[in-house]
C-alpha positions in Angstrom: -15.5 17.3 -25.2 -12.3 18.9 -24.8 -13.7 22.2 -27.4 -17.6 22.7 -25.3 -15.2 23.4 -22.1 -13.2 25.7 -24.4 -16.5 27.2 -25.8 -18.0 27.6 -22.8 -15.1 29.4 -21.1 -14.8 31.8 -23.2 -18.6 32.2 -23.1 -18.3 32.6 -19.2 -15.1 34.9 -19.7 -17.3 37.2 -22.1 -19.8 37.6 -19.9 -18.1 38.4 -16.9 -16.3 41.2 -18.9 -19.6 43.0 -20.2 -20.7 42.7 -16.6 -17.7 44.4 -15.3 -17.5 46.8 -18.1 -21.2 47.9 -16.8 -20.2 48.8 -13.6 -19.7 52.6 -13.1 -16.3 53.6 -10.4 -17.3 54.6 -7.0 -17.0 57.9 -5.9 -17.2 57.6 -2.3 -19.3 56.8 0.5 -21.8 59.7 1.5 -24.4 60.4 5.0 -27.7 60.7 4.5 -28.0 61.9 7.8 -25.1 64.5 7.0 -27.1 65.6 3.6 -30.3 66.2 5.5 -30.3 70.2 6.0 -26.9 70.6 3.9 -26.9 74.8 3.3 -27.9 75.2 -0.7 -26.4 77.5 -2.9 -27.3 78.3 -6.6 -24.6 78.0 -9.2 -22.5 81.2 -9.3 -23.8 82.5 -6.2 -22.3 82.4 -2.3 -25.1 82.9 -0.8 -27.1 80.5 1.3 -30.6 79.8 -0.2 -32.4 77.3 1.8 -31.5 73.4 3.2 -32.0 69.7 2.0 -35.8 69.0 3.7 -35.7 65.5 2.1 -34.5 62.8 -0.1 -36.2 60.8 -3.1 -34.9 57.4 -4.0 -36.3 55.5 -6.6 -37.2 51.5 -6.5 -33.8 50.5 -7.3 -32.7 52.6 -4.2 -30.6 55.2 -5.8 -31.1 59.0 -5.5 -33.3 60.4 -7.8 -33.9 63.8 -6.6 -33.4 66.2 -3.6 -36.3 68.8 -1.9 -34.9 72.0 -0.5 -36.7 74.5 1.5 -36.0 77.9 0.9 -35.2 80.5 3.3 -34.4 83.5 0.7 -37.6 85.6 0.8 -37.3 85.9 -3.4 -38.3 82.2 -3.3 -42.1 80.9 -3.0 -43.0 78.7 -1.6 -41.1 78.7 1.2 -43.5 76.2 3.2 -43.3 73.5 -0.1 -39.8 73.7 -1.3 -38.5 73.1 -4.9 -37.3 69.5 -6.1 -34.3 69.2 -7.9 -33.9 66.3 -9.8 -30.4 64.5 -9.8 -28.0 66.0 -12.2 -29.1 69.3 -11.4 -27.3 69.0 -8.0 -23.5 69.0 -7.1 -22.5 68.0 -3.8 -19.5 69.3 -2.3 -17.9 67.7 0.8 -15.9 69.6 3.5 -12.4 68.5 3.9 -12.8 67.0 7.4 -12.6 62.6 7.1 -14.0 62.7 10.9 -17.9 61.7 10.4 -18.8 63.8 13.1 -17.0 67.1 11.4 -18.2 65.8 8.0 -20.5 68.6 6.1 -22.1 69.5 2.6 -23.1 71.7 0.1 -24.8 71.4 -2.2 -25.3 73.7 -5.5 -28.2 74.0 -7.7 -27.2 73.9 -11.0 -29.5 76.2 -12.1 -30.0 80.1 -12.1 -32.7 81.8 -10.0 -35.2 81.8 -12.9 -34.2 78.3 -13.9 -35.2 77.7 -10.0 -38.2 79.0 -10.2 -39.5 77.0 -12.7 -39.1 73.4 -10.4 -41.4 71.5 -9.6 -42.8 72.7 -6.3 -42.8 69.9 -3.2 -46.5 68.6 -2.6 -48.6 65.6 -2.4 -50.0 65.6 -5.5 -46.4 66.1 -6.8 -45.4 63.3 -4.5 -49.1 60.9 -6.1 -47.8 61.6 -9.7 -44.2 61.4 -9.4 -44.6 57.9 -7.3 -47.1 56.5 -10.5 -44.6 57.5 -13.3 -41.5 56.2 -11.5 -43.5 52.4 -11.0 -44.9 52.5 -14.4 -41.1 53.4 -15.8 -39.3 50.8 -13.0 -42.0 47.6 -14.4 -41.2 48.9 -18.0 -37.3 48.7 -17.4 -38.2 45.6 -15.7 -40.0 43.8 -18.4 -37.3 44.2 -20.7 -34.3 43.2 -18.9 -36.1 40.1 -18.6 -36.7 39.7 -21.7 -33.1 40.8 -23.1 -32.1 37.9 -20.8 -34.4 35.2 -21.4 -33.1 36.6 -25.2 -29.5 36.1 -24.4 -29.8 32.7 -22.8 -31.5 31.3 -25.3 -29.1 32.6 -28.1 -26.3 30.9 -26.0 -28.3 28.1 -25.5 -28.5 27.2 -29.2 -25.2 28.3 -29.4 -23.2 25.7 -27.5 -25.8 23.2 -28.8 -24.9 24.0 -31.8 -21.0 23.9 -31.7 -21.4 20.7 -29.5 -23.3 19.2 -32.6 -20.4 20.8 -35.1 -17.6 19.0 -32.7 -19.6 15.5 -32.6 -19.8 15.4 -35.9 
């Protein structure tokens, strides 16, 4: 009796360290409301492109992309706007820590060219875009599940099995 509360301990201890190993280190708390029409820079350049028009979260609520409207008359279209997907966005923060002074902005990792080339902001954008993301979020779904019914049933048999060892 005394070696299952052992076993399962350290079960319980593993598991709880994989779990905490998983979790990525916060960066900071960020405004929405401060991110909406943040000025937009390109990479390399000072010079003010457009705004943040709006902000695309996935199903598991975290930020998957950014739309900015263009005011720089080398841009079309200016009425649509050019997603950028996350990673090819920094967001810089001003050095004020009063929410009411608080601003950002944000740079395009990309080159005008590279710019260019985005996907432009529209409703049949918006019709695809919202298809592939469920498709891909009930994929992702349908295998955690299964790595866990997996993973339960492996430590299932496990313990069973060590119980069986120590009984005998």
């Amino acid at each position: 009796m005394k070696y299952r509360s052992l076993l399962a301990g350290a079960v319980m201890m593993s598991a709880t360290a994989v779990a905490q190993a998983g979790q990525p280190a916060t960066d900071g708390l960020y405004s929405a409301d401060r991110l909406m029409d943040a000025h937009v820079h390109l990479q390399n350049e000072d010079k003010d492109i457009g705004e943040v028009e709006d902000l695309l979260f996935g199903d598991d609520m975290m930020l998957q992309a950014i739309v900015i409207e263009t005011d720089d008359d080398s841009f079309s279209p200016q009425d649509h706007g050019y997603v950028i997907q996350r990673g090819d966005f920094t967001v810089e923060t001003s050095a004020d820590t009063d929410l009411d002074e608080l601003e950002y902005n944000v740079i395009v990792n990309l080159d005008r060219d590279a710019l260019k080339q985005q996907d432009t902001w529209s409703n049949d954008w918006w019709q695809n875009a919202r298809q592939q993301a469920s498709q891909t979020w009930q994929k992702t779904s349908d295998a955690a599940s299964s790595a866990w019914k997996d993973t339960r049933q492996a430590t299932s048999s496990l313990l069973q099995r060590a119980g069986e060892a120590l009984e005998n």
